[in-house]
VEXFI-331139 format. One record per residue: x negated, y, z negated of N, C-alpha, C, O in turn; residue number from 1; residue in one letter. Coordinates in Angstrom, 1 decimal. Atoms other than C-alpha are relative to their C-alpha. Layout:
BEGIN
{r {X; Y; Z}; {X; Y; Z}; {X; Y; Z}; {X; Y; Z}; NUM; 'A'}
...
***
This chain:
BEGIN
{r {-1.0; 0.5; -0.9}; {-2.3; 5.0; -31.8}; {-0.8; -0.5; 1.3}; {-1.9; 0.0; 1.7}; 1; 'X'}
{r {1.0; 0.4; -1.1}; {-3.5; 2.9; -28.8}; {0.8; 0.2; 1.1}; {2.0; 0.0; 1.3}; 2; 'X'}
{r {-0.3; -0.5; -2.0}; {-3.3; 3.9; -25.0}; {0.5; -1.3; 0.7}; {1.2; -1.3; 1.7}; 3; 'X'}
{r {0.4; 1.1; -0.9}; {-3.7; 0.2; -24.3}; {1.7; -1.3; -0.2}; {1.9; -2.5; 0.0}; 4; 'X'}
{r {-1.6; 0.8; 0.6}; {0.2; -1.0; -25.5}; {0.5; -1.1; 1.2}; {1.0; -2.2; 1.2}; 5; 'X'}
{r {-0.8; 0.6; -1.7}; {1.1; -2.0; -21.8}; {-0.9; -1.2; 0.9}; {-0.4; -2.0; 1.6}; 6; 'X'}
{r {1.0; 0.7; -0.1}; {-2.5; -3.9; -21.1}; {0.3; -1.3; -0.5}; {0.8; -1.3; -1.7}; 7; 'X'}
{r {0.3; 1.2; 1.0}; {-2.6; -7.4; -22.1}; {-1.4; 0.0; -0.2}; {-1.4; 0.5; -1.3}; 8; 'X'}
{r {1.6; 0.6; -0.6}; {-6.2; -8.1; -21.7}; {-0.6; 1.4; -0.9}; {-1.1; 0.9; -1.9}; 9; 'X'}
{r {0.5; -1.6; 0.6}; {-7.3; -4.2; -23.3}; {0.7; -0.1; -1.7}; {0.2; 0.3; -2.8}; 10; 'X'}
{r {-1.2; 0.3; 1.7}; {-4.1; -5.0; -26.4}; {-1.3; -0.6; -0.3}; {-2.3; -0.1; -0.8}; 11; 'X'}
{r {0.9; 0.9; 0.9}; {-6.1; -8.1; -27.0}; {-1.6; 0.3; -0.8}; {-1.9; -0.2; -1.8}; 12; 'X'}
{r {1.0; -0.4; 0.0}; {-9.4; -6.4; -26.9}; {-0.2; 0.8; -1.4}; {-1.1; 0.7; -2.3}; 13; 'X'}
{r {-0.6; -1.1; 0.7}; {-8.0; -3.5; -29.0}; {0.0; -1.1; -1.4}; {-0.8; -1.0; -2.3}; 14; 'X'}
{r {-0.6; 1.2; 1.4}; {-6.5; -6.5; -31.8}; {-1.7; -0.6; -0.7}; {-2.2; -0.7; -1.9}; 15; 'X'}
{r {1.2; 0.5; 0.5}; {-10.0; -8.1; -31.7}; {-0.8; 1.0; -0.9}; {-0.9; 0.8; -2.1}; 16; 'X'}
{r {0.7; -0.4; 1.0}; {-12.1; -5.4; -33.1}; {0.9; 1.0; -0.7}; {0.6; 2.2; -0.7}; 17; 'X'}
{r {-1.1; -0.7; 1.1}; {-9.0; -4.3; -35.5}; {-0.4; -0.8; -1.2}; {-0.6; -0.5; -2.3}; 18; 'X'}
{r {0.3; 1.0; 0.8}; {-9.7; -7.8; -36.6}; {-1.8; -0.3; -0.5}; {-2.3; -1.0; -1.4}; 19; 'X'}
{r {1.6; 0.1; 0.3}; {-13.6; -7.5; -36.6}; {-0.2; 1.3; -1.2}; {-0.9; 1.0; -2.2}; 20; 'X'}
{r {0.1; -1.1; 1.0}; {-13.3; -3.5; -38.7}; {0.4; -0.5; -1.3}; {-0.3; -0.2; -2.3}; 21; 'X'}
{r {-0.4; 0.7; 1.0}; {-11.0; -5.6; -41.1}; {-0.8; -0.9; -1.1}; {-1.1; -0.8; -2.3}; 22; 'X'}
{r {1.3; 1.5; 0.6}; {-13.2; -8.8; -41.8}; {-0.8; 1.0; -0.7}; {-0.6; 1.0; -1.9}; 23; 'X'}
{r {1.1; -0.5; 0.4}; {-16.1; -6.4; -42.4}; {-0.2; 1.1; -1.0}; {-1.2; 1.5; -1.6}; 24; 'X'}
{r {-0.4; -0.5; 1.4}; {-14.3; -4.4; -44.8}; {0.6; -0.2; -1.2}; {0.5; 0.4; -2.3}; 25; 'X'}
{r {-1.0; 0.0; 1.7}; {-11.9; -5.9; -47.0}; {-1.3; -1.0; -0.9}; {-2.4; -1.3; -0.4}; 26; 'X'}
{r {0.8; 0.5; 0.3}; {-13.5; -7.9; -49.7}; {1.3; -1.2; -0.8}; {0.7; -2.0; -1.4}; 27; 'X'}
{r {-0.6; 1.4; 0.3}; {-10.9; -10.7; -50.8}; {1.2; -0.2; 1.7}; {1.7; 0.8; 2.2}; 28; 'X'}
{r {-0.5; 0.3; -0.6}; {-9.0; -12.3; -48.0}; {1.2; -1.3; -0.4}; {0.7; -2.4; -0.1}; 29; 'X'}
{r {-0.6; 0.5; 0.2}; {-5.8; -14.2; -49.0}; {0.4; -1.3; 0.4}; {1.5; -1.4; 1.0}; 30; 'X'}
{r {-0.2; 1.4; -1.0}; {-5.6; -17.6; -47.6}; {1.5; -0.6; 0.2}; {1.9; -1.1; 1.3}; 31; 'X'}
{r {-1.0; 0.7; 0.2}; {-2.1; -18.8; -48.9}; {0.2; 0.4; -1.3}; {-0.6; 0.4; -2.2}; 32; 'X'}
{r {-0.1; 0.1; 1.2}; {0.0; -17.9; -51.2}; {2.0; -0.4; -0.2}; {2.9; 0.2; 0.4}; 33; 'X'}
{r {-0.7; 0.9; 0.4}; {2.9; -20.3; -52.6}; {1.3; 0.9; -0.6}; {1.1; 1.8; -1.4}; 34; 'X'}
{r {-1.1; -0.8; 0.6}; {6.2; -18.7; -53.6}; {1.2; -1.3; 0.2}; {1.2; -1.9; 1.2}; 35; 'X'}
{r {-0.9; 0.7; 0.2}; {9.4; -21.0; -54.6}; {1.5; 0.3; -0.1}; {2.2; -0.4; -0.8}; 36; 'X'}
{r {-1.3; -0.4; 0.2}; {12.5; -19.6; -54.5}; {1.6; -0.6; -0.8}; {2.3; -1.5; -0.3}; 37; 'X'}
{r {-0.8; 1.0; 0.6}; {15.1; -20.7; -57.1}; {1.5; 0.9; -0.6}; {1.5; 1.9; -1.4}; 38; 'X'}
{r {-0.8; -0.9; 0.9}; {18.4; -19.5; -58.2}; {0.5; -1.2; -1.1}; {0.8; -2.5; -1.1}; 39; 'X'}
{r {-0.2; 1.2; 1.5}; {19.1; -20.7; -62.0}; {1.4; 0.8; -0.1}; {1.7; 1.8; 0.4}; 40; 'X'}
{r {-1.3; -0.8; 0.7}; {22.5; -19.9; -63.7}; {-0.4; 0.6; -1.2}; {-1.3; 0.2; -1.9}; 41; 'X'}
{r {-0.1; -1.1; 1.6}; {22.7; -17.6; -66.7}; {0.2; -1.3; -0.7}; {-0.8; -1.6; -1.4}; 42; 'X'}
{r {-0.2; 1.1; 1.2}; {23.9; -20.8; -68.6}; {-1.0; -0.4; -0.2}; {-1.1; -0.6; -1.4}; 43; 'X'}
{r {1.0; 0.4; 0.4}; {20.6; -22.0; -68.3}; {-0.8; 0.6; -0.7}; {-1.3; 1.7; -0.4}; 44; 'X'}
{r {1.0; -0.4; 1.7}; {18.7; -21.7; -71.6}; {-1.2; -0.6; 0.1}; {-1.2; -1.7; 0.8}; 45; 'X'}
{r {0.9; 1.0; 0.5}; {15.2; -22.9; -72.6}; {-1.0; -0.1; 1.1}; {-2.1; -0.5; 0.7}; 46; 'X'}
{r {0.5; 0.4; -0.9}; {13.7; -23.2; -69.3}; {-1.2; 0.5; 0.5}; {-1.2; 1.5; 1.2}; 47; 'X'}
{r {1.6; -1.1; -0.2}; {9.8; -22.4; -68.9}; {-0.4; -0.3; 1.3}; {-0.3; -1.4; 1.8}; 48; 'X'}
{r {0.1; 0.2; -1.4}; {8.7; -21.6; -65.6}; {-1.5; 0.5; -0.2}; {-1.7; 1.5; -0.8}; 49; 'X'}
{r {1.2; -0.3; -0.2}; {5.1; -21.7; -65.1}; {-0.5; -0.1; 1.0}; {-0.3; -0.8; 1.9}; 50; 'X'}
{r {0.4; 0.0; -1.2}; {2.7; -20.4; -63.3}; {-1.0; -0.6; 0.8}; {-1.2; -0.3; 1.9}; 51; 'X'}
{r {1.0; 1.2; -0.8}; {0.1; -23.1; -62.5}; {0.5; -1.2; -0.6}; {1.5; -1.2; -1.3}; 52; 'X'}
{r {-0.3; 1.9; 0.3}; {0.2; -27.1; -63.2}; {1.1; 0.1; 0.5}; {1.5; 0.4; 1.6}; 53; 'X'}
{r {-1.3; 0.7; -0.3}; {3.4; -28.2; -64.0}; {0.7; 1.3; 0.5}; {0.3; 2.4; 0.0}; 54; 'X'}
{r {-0.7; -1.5; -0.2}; {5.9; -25.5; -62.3}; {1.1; 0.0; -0.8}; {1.2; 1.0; -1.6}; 55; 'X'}
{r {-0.8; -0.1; 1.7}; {8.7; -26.2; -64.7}; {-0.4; -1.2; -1.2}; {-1.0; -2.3; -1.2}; 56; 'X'}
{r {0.2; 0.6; 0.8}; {9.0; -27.2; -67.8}; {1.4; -0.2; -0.6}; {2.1; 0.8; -0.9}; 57; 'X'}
{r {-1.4; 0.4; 0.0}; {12.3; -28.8; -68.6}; {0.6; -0.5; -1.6}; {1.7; -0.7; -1.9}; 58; 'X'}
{r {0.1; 0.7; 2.1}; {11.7; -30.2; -72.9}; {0.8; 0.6; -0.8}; {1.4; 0.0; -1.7}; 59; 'X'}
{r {-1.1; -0.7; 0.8}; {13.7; -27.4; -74.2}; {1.1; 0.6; 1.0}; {1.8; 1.5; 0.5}; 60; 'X'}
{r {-1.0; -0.9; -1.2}; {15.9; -26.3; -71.0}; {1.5; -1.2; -0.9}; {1.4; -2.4; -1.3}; 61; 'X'}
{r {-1.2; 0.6; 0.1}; {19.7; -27.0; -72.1}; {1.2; 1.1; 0.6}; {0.9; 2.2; 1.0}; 62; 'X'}
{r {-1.2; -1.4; -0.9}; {23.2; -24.8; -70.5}; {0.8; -0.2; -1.5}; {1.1; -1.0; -2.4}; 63; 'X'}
{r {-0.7; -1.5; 1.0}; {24.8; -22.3; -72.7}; {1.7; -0.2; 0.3}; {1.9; -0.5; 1.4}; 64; 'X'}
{r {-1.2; -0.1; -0.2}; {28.6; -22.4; -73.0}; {0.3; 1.5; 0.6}; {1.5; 1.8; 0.9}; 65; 'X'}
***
């Protein structure tokens, strides 16, 4: 817990070597990661969703009665 909540100048200080213990510990750091949000219907049949290249694949997608 830090004393320094109310400080700006001490926070910041405090954040920096949070962010220096971090760096020098983790060993992969995430740069970006892509997420697409989609809602499909149940009718929809066939439809390959992949996860690199092409993001769908549409060749066999057809709707379901």
């Amino acid at each position: 817990m830090t004393v320094h909540s109310m400080d700006q100048g001490k926070r910041w200080n405090d954040m920096l070597q949070a962010s220096k213990i971090l760096s020098e510990q983790q060993v992969i750091t995430p740069l970006y990661q892509a997420k697409t949000p989609a809602m499909i219907s149940p009718k929809v049949k066939g439809l390959i969703m992949n996860t690199a290249g092409v993001s769908n694949n549409w060749k066999y997608t057809y709707i379901s009665e």
